[in-house]
C-alpha positions in Angstrom: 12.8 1.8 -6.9 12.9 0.3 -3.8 15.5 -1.8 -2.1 14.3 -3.9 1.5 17.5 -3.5 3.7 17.3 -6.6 6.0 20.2 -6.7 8.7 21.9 -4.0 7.9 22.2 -5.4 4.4 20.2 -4.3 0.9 18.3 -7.4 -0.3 19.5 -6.7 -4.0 17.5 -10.4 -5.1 14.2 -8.1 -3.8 14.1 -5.1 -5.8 10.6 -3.4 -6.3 9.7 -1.3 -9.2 6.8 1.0 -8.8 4.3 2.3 -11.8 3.2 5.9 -11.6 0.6 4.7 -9.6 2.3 2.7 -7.1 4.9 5.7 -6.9 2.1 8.0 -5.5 0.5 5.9 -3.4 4.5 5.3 -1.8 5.1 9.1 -1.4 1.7 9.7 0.0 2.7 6.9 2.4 5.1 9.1 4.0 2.8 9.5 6.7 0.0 7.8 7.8 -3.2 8.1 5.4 -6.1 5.8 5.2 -7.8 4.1 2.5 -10.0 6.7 1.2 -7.6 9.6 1.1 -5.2 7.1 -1.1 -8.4 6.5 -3.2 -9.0 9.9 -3.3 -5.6 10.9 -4.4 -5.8 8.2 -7.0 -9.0 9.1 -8.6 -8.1 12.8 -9.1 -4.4 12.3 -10.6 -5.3 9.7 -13.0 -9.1 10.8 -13.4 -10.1 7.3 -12.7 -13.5 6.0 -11.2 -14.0 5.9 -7.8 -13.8 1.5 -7.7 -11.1 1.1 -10.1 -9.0 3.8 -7.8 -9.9 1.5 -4.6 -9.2 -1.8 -6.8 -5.4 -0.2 -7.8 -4.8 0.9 -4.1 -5.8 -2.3 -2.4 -4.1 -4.4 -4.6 -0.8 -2.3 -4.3 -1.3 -2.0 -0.6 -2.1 -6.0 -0.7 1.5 -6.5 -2.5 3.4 -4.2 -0.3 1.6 -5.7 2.8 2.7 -9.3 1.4 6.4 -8.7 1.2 6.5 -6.8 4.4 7.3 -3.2 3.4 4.4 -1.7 4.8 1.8 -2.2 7.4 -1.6 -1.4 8.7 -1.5 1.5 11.6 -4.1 0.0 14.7 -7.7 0.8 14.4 -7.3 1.5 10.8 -10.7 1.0 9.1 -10.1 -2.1 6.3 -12.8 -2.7 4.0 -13.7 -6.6 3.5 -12.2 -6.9 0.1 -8.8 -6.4 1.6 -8.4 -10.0 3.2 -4.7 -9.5 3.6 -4.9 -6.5 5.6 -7.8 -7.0 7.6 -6.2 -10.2 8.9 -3.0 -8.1 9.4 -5.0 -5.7 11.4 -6.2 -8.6 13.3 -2.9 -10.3 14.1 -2.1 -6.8 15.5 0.5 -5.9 12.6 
């Protein structure tokens, strides 16, 4: 569970909730890893294929990225189906 502190102050009206899934891809976020290592980590935990693993990532990375709770390190290589990040990469987020 995840509570955004915002000035000091816990933002208790935006509480996140993670899956198994999410909840690895957050504690593998500890430090800095790139797409395919998350993928990779994915795919061998949950024995998933290879697209579906990169389809649950993005689109957990895509949520986080929305809402401000995580961003994309510079020079980080974004694949095109990741419109959000890339144009966070972009803006120099």
């Amino acid at each position: 569970m995840i509570v955004p502190v915002r000035g000091k102050v816990g933002d208790l009206a935006s509480i996140y909730s993670f899956n198994g899934t999410g909840s690895l891809i957050w504690e593998l976020l500890q430090s800095p890893m790139g797409l395919s290592d998350l993928v990779g980590a994915i795919e061998l935990e949950y024995e998933v294929a290879p697209d579906q693993a990169e389809k649950d990532v993005t689109q957990f990375l895509n949520d986080m990225l929305s809402v401000g709770l995580v961003e994309v390190c510079p020079g980080a290589a974004i694949p095109p189906t990741t419109p959000n990040m890339q144009e966070a990469l972009q803006a120099g987020s």
